[in-house]
C-alpha positions in Angstrom: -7.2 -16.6 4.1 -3.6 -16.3 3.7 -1.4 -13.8 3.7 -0.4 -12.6 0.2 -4.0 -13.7 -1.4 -5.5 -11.1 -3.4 -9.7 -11.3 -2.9 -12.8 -9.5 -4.2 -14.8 -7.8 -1.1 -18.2 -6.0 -1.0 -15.6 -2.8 -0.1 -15.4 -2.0 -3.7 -16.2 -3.2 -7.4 -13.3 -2.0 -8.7 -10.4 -3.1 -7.1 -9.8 -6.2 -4.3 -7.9 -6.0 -1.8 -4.8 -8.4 -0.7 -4.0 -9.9 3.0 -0.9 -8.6 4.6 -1.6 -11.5 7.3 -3.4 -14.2 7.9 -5.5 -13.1 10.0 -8.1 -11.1 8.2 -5.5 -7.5 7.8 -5.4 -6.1 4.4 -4.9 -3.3 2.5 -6.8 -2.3 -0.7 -5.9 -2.4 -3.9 -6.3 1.1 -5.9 -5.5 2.7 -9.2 -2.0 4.4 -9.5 -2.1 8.2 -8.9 -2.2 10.4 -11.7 -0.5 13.7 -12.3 -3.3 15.6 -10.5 -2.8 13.7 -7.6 0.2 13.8 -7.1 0.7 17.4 -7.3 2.3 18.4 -4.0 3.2 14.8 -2.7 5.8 12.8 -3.5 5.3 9.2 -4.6 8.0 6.6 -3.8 8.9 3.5 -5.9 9.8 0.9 -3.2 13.4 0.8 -4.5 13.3 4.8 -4.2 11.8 4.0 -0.7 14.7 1.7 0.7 17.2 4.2 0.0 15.3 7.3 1.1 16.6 9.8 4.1 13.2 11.4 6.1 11.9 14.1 5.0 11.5 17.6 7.3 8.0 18.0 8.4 7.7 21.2 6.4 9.0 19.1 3.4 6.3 17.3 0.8 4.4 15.1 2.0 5.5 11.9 0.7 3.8 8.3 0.1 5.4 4.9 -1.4 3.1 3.2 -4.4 3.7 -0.6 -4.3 3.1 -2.1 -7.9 0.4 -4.9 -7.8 -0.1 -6.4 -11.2 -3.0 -8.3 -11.6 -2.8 -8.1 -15.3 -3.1 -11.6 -15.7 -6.1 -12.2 -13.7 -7.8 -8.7 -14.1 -6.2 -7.3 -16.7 -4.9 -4.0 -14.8 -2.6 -3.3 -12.7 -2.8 -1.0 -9.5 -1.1 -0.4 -6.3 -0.9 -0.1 -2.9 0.1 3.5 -1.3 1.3 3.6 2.3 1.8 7.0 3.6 4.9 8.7 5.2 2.0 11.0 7.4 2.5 14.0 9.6 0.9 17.0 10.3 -2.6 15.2 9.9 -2.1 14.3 6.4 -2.3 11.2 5.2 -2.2 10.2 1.3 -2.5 5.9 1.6 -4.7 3.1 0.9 -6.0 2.2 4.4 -5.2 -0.9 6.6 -8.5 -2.6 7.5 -9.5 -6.4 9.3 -12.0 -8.6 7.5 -13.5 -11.2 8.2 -13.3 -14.7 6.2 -17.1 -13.9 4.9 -16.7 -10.8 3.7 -14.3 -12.0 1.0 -16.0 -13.1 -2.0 -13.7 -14.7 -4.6 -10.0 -15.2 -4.2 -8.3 -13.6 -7.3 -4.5 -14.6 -7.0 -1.9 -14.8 -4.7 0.8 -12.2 -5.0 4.6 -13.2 -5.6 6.8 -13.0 -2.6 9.0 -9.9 -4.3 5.7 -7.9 -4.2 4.7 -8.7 -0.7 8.4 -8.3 0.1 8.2 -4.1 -1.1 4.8 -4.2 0.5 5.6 -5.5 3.7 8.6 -3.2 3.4 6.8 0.0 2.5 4.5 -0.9 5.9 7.1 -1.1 8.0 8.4 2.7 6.6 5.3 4.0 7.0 5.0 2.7 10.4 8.9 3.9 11.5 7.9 7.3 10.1 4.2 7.3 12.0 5.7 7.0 15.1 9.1 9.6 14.4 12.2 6.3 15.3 13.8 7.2 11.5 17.1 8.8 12.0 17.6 12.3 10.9 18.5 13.1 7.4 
């Protein structure tokens, strides 16, 4: 179990889910949004992300989508989306612990760009959570 490992889990039969530490966090791995789901949010790149000012509360509600191709391995890609929540809305792949049994087959191990936007979309999400961004 290392961070950055990408592993199949009972969670799902469809996507795997990759280690944001080594202890057992993660976050899963899901299909992009489409159109229809993304009507009424906005959806970050994490280069749109690293610029971006917070957005007003009465604004979208806005989310970052993290590329994760596994095209090689899997042939598809997908990514993971951390939320920017408020007002009780949240539009993200959850953060969740396992444990070292509950992963099933270790798929690849992400490149240290992609963990570098994930970790980095994390960390926004987290800022914005708990309201210490500046104002726009």
């Amino acid at each position: 179990m290392k961070r950055g490992e990408v592993w199949w889990t009972p969670l799902d039969t469809e996507w795997p889910v990759v280690l944001i530490s080594d202890h057992g966090d993660a976050v899963q791995i899901v299909a992009a949004a489409t159109a229809e789901q993304k009507r009424g949010f906005v959806i970050l790149t994490p280069e749109q992300a690293a610029g971006a000012r917070p957005v007003a509360d009465t604004g979208p509600l806005v989310g970052i989508e993290v590329p994760i191709d596994l095209s090689e391995t899997l042939h598809q890609v997908g990514v993971v989306r951390v939320a920017l929540p408020r007002n009780g809305h949240i539009f993200c792949t959850w953060e969740l612990t396992v444990e070292p049994g509950a992963l099933t087959e270790r798929v690849t191990t992400l490149p240290a760009e992609t963990m570098r936007q994930l970790d980095q979309a994390i960390d926004i999400g987290r800022v914005r959570s708990h309201g210490r961004l500046g104002q726009a």
